[in-house]
C-alpha positions in Angstrom: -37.0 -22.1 -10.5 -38.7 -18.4 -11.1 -38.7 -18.3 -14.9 -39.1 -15.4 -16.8 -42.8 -15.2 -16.7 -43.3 -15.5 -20.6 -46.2 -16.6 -22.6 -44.5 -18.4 -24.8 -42.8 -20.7 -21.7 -46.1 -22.4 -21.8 -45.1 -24.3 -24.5 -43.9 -27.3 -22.5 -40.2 -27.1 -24.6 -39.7 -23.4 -23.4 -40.8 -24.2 -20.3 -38.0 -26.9 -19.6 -35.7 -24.2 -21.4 -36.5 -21.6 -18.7 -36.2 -23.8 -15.9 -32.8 -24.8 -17.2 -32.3 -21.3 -16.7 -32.0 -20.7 -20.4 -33.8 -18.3 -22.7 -37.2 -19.6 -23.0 -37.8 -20.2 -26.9 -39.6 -23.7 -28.3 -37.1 -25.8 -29.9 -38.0 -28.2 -32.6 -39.7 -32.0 -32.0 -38.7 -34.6 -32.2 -37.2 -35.1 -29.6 -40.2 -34.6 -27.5 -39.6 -34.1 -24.2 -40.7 -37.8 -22.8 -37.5 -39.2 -24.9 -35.2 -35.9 -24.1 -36.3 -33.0 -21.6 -35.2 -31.6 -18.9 -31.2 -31.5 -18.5 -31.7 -33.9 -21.3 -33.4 -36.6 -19.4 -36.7 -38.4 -19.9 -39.6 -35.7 -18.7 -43.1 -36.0 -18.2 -44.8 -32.2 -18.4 -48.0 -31.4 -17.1 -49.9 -28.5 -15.6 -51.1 -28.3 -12.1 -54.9 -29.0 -13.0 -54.1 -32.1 -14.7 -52.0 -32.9 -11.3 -54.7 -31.9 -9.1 -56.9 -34.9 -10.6 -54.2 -37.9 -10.4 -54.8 -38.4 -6.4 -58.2 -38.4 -6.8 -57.9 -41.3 -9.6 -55.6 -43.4 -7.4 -58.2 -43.4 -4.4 -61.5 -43.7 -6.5 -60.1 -45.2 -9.6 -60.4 -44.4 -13.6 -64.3 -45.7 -14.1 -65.2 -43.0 -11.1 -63.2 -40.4 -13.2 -64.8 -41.7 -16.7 -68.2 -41.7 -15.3 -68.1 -37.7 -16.2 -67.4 -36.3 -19.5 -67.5 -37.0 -23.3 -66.3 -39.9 -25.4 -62.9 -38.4 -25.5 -62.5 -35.9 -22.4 -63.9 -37.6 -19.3 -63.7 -36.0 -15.9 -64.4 -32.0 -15.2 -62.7 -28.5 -16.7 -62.1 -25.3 -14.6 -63.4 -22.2 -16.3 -63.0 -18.9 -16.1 -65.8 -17.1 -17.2 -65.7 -13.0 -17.5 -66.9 -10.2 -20.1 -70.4 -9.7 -20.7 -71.9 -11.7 -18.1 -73.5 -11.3 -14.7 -71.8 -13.7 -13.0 -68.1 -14.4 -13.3 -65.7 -16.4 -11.3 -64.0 -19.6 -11.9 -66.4 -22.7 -12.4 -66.0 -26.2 -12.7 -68.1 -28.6 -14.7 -68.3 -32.3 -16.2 -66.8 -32.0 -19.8 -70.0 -32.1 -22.3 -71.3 -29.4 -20.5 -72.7 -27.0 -23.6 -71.7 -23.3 -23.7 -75.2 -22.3 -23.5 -75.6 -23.9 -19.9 -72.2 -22.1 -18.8 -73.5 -18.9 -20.2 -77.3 -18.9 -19.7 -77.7 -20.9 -16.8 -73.8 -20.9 -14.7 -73.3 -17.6 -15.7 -76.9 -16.3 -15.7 -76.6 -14.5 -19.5 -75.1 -11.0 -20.5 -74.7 -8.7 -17.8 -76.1 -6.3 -20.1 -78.9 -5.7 -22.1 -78.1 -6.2 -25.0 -77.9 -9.4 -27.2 -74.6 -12.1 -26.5 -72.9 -12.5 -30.0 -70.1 -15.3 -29.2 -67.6 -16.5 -26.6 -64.1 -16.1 -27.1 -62.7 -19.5 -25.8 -58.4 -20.3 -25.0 -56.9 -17.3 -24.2 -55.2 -15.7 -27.1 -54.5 -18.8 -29.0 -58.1 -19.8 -29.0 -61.0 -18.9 -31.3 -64.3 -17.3 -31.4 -67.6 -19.5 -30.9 -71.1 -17.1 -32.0 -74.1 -17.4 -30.2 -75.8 -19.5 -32.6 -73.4 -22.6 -32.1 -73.7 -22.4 -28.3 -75.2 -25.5 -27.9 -72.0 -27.6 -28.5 -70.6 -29.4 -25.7 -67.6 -28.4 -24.0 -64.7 -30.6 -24.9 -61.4 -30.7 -26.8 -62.9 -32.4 -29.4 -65.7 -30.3 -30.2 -63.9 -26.9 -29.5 -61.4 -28.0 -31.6 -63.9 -28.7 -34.1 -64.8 -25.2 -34.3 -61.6 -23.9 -35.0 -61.0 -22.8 -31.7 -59.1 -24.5 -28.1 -60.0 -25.4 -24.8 -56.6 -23.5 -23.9 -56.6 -22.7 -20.1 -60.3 -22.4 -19.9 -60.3 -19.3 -20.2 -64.6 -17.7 -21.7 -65.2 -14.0 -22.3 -68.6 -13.3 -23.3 -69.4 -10.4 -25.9 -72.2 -8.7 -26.8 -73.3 -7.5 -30.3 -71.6 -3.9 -29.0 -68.6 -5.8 -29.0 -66.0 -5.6 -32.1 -64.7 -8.5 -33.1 -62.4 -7.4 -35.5 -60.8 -5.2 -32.4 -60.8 -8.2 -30.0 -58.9 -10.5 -32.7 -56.8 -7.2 -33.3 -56.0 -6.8 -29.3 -55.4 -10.8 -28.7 -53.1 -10.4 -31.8 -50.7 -7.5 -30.4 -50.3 -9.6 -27.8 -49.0 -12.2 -29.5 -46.6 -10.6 -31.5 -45.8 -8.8 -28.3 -45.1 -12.3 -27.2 -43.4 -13.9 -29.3 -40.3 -15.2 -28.7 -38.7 -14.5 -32.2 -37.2 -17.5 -32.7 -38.5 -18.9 -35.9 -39.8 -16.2 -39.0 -43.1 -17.3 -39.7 -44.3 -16.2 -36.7 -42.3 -13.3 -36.3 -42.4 -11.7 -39.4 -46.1 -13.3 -40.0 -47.4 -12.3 -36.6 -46.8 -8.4 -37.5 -48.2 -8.9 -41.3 -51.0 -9.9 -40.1 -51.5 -6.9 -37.4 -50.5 -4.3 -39.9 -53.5 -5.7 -41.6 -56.3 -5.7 -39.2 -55.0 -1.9 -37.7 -55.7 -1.3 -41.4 -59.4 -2.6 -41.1 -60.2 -1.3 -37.9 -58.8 2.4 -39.2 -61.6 1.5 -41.7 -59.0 1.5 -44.7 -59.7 -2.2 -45.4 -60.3 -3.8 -48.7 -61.7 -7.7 -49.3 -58.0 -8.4 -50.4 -56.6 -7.7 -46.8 -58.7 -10.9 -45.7 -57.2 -13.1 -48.3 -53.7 -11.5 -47.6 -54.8 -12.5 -43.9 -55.6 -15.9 -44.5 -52.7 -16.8 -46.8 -50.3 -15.6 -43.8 -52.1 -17.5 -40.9 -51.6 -21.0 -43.2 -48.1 -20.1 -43.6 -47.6 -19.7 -39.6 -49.9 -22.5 -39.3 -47.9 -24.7 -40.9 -44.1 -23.6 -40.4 -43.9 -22.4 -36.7 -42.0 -23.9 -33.9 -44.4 -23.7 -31.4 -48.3 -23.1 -31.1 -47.8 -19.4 -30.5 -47.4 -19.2 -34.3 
């Protein structure tokens, strides 16, 4: 089915919503979709990468698979590596790979001149990584670790030209752009927060605004439907 095209249906219970044909907001687990998914049956979501690796696995078996990897993520991750950098594309590489050897030596450093200050990692969900803790490996463990998300694999490199503050503000319209509107925290908290940080980069910002800003990310943290919020 052509859904919507949404953000927010990748969220695997909006997803089965908008191939139902409805509306595609999250609903609340449990259930989770392997008890009650699609058209209320038993459902098993995944996305095509995952897929991609299963024949592979039948025909070489899991200890092939396992023999690349970390502890806790085994096999390989697609990337897409863009921003600062001289070469971009899409790369593959065993998970453990560190973000230094995907910048520095994959992606052959800042296409610039200037010095690399972090690596924004998971699309707009995801986090910021600074130069100085490059040398962690590449896994949903670790990333995860650093407050930030593997995501869809998504790495834009920035330089120290770049603003931070106006790259968390741009990923944030987005998401409030996105969001399906379904549950308030994220709503109502989404915007908060936005007034906020246009009120920082307009250079009107006092040290409050970052406590206001904090308070209202634990409140969507903790109270939305979906990981949007």
């Amino acid at each position: 089915r052509l859904g919507a095209g949404a953000f927010v249906c990748g969220e695997e219970t909006a997803l089965i919503a908008s191939v139902e044909g409805k509306r595609g907001t999250p609903r609340p687990r449990p259930p989770f979709p392997a008890v009650k998914g699609l058209w209320d049956q038993p459902t098993c979501v995944n996305n095509v990468e995952t897929l991609a690796n299963v024949p592979r696995i039948l025909l070489r078996g899991a200890a092939w698979f396992a023999e690349r990897g970390t502890e806790k993520s085994k096999g390989t991750k697609v990337f897409a590596l863009t921003g600062k950098i001289k070469h971009n594309g899409l790369f593959e590489v065993p998970m453990g790979t560190t973000l230094r050897q995907i910048v520095e030596t994959i992606g052959g450093g800042t296409g610039t001149d200037r010095k690399i200050k972090a690596i924004q990692t998971g699309g707009p969900s995801g986090g910021m990584i600074p130069e100085h803790q490059f040398d962690t490996p590449v896994s949903y463990e670790h990333l995860q670790q650093l407050g930030s998300m593997m995501g869809s694999g998504g790495l834009i490199v920035i330089d120290d030209h770049d603003s931070v503050v106006e790259l968390a503000q741009f990923y944030l319209d987005f998401c409030v752009d996105e969001s399906c509107g379904k549950c308030a925290p994220c709503r109502i908290g989404g915007t908060q927060m936005l007034r906020l940080l246009d009120k920082i980069v307009d250079g009107k910002g006092t040290a409050e605004d970052i406590k206001s800003i904090k308070k209202v990310a634990k409140a969507m943290q903790k109270a939305s439907l979906c990981a949007l919020g």
